[in-house]
C-alpha positions as a Python dict, from the first residue, in 0.01 Angstrom:
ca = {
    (1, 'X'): (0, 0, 0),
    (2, 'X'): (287, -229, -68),
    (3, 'X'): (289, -574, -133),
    (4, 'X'): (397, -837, 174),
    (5, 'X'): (728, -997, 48),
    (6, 'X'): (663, -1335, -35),
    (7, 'X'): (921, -1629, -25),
    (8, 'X'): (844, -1959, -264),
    (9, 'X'): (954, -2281, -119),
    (10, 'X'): (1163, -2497, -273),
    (11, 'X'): (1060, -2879, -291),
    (12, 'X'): (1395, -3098, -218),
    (13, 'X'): (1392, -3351, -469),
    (14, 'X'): (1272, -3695, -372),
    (15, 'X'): (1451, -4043, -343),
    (16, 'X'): (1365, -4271, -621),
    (17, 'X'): (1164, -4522, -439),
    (18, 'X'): (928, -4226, -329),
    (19, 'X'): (966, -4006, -674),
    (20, 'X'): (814, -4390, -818),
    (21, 'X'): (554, -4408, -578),
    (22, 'X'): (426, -4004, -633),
    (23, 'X'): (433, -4031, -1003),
    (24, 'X'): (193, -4371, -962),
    (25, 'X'): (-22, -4192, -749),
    (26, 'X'): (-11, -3880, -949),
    (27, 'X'): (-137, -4106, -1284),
    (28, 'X'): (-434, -4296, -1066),
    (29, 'X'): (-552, -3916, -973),
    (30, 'X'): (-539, -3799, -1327),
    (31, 'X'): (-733, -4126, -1434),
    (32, 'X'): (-964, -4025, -1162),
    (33, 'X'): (-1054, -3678, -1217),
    (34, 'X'): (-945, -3582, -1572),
    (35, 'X'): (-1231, -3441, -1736),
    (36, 'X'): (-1298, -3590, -2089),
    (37, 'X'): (-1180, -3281, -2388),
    (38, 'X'): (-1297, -3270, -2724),
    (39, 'X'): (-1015, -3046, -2873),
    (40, 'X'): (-682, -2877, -2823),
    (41, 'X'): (-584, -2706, -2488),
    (42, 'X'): (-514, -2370, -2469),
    (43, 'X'): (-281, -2169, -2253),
    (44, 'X'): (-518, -1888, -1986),
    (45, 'X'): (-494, -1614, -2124),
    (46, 'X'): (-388, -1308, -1900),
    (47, 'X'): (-688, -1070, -1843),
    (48, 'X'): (-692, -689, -1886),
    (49, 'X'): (-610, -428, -1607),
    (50, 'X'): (-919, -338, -1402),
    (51, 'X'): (-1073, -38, -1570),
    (52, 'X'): (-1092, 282, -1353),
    (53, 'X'): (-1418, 321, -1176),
    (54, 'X'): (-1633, 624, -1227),
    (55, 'X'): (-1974, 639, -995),
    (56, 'X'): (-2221, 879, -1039),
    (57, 'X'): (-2449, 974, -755),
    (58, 'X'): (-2756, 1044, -881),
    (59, 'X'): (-2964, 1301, -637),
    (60, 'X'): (-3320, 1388, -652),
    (61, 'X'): (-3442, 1686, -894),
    (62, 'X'): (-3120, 1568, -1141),
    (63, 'X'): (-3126, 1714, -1461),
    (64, 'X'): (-3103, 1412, -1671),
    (65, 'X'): (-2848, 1585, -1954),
    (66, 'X'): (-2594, 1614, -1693),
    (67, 'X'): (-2636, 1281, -1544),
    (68, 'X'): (-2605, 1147, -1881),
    (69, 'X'): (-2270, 1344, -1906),
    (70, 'X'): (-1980, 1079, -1762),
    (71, 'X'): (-2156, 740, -1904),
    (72, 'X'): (-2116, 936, -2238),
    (73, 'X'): (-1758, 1120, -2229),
    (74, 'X'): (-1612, 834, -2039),
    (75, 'X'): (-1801, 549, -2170),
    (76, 'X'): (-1707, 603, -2527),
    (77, 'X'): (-1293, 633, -2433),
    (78, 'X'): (-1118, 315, -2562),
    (79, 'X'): (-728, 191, -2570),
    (80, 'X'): (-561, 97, -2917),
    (81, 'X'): (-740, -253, -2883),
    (82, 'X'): (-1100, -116, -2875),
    (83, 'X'): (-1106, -190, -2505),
    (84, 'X'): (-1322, 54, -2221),
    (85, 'X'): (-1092, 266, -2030),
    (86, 'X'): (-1359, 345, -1779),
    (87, 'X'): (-1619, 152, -1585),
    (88, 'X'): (-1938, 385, -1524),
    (89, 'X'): (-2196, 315, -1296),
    (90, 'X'): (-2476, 484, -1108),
    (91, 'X'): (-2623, 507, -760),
    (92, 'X'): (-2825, 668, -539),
    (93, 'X'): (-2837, 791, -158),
    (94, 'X'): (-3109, 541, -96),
    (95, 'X'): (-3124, 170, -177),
    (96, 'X'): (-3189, 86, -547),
    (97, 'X'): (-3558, 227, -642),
    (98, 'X'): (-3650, 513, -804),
    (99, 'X'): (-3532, 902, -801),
    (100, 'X'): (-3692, 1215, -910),
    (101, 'X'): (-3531, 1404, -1192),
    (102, 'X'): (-3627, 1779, -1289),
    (103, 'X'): (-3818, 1652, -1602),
    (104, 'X'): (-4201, 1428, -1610),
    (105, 'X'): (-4020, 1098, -1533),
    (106, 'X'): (-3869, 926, -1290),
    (107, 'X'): (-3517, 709, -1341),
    (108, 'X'): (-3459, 390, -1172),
    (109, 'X'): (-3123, 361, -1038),
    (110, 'X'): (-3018, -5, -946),
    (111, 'X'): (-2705, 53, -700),
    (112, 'X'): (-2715, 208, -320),
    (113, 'X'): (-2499, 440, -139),
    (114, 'X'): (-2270, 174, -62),
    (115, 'X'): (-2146, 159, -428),
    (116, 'X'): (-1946, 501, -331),
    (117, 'X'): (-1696, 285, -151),
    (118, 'X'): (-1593, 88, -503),
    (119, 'X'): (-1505, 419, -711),
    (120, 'X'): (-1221, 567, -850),
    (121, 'X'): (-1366, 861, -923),
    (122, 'X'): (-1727, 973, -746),
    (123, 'X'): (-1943, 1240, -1002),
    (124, 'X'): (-2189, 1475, -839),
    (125, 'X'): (-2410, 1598, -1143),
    (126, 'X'): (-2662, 1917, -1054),
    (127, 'X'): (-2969, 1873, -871),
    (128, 'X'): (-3274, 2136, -815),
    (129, 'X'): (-3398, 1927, -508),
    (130, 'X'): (-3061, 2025, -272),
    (131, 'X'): (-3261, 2160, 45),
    (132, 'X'): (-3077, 2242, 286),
    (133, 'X'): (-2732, 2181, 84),
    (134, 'X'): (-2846, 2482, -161),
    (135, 'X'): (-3007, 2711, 198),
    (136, 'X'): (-2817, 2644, 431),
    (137, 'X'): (-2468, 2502, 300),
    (138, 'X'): (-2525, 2161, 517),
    (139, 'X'): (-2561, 1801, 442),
    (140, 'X'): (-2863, 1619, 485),
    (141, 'X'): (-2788, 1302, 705),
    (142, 'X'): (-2919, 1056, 424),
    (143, 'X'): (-2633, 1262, 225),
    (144, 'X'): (-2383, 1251, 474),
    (145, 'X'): (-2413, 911, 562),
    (146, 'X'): (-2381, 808, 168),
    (147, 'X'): (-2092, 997, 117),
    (148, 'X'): (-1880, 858, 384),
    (149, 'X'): (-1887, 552, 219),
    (150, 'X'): (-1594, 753, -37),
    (151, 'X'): (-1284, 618, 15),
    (152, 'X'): (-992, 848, 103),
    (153, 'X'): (-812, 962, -171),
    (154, 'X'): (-1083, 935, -451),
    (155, 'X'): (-1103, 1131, -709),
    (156, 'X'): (-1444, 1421, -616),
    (157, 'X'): (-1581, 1561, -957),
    (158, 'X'): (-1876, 1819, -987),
    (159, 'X'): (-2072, 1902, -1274),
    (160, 'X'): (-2283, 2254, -1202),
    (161, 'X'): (-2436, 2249, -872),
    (162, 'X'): (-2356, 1966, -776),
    (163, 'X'): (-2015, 2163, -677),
    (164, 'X'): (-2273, 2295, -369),
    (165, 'X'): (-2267, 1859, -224),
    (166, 'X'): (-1888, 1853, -227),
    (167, 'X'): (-1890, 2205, -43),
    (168, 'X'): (-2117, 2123, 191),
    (169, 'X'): (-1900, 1812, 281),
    (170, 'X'): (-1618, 2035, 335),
    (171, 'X'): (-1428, 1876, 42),
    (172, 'X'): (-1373, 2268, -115),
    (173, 'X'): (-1266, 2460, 210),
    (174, 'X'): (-965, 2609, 83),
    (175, 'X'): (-951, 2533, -267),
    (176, 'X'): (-1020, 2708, -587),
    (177, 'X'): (-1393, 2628, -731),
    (178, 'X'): (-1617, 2689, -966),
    (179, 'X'): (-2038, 2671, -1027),
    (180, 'X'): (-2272, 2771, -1280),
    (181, 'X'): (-2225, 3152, -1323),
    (182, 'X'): (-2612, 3221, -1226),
    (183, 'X'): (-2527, 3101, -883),
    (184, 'X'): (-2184, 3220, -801),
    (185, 'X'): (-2233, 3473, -603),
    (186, 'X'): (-2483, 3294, -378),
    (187, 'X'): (-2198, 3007, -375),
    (188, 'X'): (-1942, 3215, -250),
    (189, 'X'): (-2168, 3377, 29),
    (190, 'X'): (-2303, 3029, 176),
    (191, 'X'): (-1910, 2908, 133),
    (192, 'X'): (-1703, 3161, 249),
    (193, 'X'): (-1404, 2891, 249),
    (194, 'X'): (-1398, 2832, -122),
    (195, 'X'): (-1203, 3051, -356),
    (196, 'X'): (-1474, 3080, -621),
    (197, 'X'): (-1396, 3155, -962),
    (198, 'X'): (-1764, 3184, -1161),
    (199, 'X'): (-1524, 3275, -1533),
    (200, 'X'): (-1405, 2952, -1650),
    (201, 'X'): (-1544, 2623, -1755),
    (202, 'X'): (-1431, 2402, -1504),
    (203, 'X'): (-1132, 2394, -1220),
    (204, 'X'): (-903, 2133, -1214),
    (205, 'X'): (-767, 2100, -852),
    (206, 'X'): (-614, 1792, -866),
    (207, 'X'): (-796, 1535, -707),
    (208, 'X'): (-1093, 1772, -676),
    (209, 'X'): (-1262, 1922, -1018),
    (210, 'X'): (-1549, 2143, -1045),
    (211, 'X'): (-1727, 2251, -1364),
    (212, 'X'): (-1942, 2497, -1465),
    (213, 'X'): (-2291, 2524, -1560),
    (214, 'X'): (-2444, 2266, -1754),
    (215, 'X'): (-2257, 2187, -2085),
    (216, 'X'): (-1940, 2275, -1853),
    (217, 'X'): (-1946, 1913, -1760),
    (218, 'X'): (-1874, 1807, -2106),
    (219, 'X'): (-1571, 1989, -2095),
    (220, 'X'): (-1469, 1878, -1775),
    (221, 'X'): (-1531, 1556, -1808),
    (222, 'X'): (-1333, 1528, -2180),
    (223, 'X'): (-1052, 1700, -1971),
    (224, 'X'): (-1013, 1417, -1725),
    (225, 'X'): (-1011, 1192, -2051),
    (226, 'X'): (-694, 1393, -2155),
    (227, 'X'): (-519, 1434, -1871),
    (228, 'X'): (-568, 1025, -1767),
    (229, 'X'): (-510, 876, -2098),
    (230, 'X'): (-382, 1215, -2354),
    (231, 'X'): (-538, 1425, -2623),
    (232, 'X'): (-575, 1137, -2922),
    (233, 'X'): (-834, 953, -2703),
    (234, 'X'): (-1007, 1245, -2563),
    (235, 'X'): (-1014, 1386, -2936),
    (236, 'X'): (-1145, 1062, -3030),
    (237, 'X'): (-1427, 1081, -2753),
    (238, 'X'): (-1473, 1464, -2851),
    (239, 'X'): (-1507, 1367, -3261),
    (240, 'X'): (-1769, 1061, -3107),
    (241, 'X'): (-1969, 1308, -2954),
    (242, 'X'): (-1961, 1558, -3184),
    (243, 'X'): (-1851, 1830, -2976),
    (244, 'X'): (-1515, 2014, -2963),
    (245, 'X'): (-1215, 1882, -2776),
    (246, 'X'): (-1181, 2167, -2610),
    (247, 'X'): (-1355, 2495, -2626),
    (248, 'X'): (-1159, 2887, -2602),
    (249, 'X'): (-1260, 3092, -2286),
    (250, 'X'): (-1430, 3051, -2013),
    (251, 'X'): (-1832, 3099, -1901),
    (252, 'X'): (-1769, 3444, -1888),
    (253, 'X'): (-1891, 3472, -2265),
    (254, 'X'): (-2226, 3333, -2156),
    (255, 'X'): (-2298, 3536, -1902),
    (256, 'X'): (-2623, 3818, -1994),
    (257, 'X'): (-2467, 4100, -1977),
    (258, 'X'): (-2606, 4472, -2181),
    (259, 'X'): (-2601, 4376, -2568),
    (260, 'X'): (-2343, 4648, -2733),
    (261, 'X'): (-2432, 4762, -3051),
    (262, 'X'): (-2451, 4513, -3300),
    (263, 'X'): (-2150, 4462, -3516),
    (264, 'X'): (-2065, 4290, -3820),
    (265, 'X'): (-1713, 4221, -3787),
    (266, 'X'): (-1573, 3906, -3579),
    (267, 'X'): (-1220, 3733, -3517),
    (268, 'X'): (-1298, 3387, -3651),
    (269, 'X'): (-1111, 3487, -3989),
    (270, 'X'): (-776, 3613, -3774),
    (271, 'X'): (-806, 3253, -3537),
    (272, 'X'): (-853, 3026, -3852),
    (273, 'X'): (-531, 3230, -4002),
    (274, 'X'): (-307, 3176, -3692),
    (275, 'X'): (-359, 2810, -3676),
    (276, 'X'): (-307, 2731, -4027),
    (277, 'X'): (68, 2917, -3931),
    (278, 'X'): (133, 2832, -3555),
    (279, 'X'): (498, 2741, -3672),
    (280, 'X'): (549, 3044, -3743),
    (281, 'X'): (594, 3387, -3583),
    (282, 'X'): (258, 3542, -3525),
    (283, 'X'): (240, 3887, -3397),
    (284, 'X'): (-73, 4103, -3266),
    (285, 'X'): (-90, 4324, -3546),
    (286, 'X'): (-96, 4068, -3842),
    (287, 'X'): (-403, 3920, -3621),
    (288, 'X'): (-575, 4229, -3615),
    (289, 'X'): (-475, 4309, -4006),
    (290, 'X'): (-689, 3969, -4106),
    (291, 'X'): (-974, 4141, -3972),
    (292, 'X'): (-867, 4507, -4097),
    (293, 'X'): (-918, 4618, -3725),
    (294, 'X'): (-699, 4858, -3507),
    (295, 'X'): (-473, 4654, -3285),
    (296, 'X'): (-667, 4781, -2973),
    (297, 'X'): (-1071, 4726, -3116),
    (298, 'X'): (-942, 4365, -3222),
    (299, 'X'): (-782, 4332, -2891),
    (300, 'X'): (-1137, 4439, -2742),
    (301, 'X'): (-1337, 4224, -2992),
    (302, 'X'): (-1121, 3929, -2923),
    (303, 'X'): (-1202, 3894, -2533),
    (304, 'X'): (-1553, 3970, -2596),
    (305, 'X'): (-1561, 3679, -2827),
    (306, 'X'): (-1345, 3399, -2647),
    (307, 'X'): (-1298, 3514, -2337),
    (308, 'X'): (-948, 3542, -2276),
    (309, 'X'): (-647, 3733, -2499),
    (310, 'X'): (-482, 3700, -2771),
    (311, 'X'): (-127, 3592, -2668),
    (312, 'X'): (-255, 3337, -2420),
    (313, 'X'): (-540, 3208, -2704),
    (314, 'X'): (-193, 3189, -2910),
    (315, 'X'): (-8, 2984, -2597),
    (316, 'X'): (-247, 2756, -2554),
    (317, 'X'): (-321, 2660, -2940),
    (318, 'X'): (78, 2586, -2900),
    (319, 'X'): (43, 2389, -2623),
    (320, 'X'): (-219, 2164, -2784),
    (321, 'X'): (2, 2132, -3121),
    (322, 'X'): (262, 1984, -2887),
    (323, 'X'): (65, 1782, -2734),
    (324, 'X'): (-73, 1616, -3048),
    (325, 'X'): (289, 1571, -3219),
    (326, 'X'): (427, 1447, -2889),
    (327, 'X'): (154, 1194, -2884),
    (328, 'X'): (111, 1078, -3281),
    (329, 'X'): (488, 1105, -3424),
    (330, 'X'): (865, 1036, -3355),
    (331, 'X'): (974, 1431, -3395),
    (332, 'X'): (1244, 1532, -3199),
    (333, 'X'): (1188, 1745, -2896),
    (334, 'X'): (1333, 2057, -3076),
    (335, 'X'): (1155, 1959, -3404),
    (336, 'X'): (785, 1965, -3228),
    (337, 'X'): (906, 2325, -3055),
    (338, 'X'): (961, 2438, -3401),
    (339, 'X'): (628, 2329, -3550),
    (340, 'X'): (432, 2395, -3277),
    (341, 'X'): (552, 2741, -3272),
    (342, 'X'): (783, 2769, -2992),
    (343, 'X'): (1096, 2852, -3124),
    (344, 'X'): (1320, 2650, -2894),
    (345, 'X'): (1296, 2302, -2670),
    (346, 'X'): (1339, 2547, -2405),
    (347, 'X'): (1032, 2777, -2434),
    (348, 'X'): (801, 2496, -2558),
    (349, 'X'): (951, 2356, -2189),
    (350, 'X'): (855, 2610, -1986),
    (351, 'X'): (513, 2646, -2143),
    (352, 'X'): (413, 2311, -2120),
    (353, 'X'): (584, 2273, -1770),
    (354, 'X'): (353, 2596, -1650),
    (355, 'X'): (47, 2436, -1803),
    (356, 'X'): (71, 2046, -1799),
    (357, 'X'): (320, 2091, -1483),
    (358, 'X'): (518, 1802, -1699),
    (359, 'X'): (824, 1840, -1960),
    (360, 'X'): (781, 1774, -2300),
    (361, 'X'): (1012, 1420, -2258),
    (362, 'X'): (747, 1331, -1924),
    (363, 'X'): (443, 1394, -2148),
    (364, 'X'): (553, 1184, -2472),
    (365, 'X'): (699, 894, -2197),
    (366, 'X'): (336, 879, -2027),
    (367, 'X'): (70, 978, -2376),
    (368, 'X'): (262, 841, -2681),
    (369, 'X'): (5, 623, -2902),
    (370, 'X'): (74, 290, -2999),
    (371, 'X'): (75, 239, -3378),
    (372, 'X'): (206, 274, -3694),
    (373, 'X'): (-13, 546, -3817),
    (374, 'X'): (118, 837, -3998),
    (375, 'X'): (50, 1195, -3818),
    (376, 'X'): (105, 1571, -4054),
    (377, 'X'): (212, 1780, -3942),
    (378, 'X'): (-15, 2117, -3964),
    (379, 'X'): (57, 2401, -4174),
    (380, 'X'): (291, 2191, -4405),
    (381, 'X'): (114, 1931, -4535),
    (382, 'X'): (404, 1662, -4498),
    (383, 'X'): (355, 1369, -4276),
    (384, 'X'): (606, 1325, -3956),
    (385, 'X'): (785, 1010, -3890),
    (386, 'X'): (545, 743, -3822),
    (387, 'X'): (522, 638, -3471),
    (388, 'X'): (685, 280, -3424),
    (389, 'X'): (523, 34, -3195),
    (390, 'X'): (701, -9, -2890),
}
């Protein structure tokens, strides 16, 4: 919405006879309604930006982990200052009181349904109480009635089954999803409109994002930390919480599947190897030669362990190099292709365009830190240019 153009009138400057008789009248207020000070003024100081409002709607039968999830990931993201990027509150379909979780106790949440109307972004955690949501793919009207409170063109976040609410509103017809893997299948039958994908850890559809099962939400929600503020602060919230930034694959790996016979051999060695040496050329073979494995059984081994290949494990590492150095230090554009293992400004372009949908120049303009810290550059041990405060 854009602002009403506003005009300021401009006072024509008084005769003397009447400036005299304002500036009298001016004093005798002052000596009227001054308030007595007992030290130095001080100019108002100019407050902070509002911070971006994440509500979570908190369902009966919650699982209290996952409700736990955003006040943790987003609560603990801070700007340069120290200052909360995120304001996290919770609510409930009812009027403040009490709701059920899956555990012995009960959690009293102090904010209605009406609260939905004041976020930013609305989180759906899982629930094991959905009724008719989970049976029959349809609201309930205490349900429907709190969610049309949500304002159009808020951000909708899932975290497990809780992706079966925002279905069931209609919010996924059409768009790629995903669920925890256990219930996939059943998702996709009850919501023939959503383009289910039960292998990954979470779906980012823009303004609609839908995690996996569980510890999915983690991820999910330290994604939406990187892509709204960049990878030093959700690295920072990650290192806080004592989980990885990000983790390789998707929930494919946990799925139970017939146990092969057991093996000794892994690829941790070969993936340690490759990022101390991302700025340089890495090729399949020399992979599989850290593990003394044919190219094709470390090939196999590989996907069994993180869940997707070699090559795009390599791309991505890449990507997140570039990220970081775009971020923390003053290197050229051509300088982070070369240490992040890209070759040329042109392919580190195209990869980070394809991924971020954003070029290199975009990225840096939007995510650079403020500072004067000194970021090295990995695999060589030197620091880069230190990033000037702007």
């Amino acid at each position: 919405m854009t602002a009403e153009p506003t005009t300021e009138a401009v006072a024509k400057p008084p005769t003397d006879a009447a400036a005299d008789s304002e500036a009298e009248a001016a004093e005798a207020d002052a000596e009227r309604t001054a308030e007595p000070t007992t030290g130095p003024t001080t100019e108002p100081t100019a407050h902070p930006p509002a911070r971006h409002r994440v509500v979570v709607l908190a369902l009966d039968g919650l699982l209290p982990f996952e409700l736990g999830i955003p006040q943790r990931i987003f609560g603990k993201a801070r700007d340069v200052a120290g200052r909360p990027l995120y304001d996290i509150v919770t609510c409930s379909v009812r009027p403040p009181g009490p709701v059920e979780t899956d555990a012995d106790f009960e959690i009293l949440v102090p904010n209605g349904p009406e609260t939905l109307a004041t976020a930013d972004t609305v989180v759906v955690p899982a629930s094991y109480e959905l009724g008719p949501v989970y049976e029959d793919g349809v609201l309930t009207p205490q349900l429907a009635a709190a969610l049309a409170h949500i304002r159009p063109g808020t951000r909708l976040v899932s975290i497990c089954t809780g992706g079966y609410v925002l279905a069931a509103a209609g919010f996924l017809d059409g768009r790629p999803a995903t669920t925890h893997w256990y219930h996939a299948e059943h998702f996709q039958r009850l919501f023939p409109k959503v383009r289910v994908d039960a292998d990954v850890l979470f779906v980012d559809d823009g303004d609609v994002l839908t995690s996996a099962g569980v510890a999915a939400g983690i991820d999910l929600c330290l994604h939406l930390v990187r892509r709204d503020h960049g990878t030093g602060v959700a690295n920072d919230v990650a290192r806080r919480t004592v989980v990885p930034p990000h983790r390789d694959g998707g929930q494919a790996q946990y799925i139970q599947r017939p146990l092969p016979e057991p093996q000794s051999a892994t690829t941790t060695a070969a993936r340690a190897w490759a990022l101390g040496r991302l700025h340089k050329p890495i090729q399949l073979r020399d992979m599989a030669e850290q593990e003394s494995m044919s190219v094709r059984t470390f090939t196999r081994r590989f996907r069994e362990e993180v869940g997707i290949s070699p090559g795009q494990w390599l791309t991505r590492q890449r990507v997140e190099r570039a990220r970081h150095l775009l971020e923390s230090t003053d290197l050229s554009v051509d300088q982070v292709a070369h240490y992040a293992g890209f070759g040329t400004a042109q392919s580190m372009r195209q990869h980070l365009q394809g991924v971020l949908g954003v070029t290199p120049t975009a990225y840096r303009r939007t995510f650079k830190a403020e500072g004067t810290g000194r970021a090295e550059v990995a695999g060589h041990g030197r620091p880069a240019r230190p990033v000037s405060r702007r």
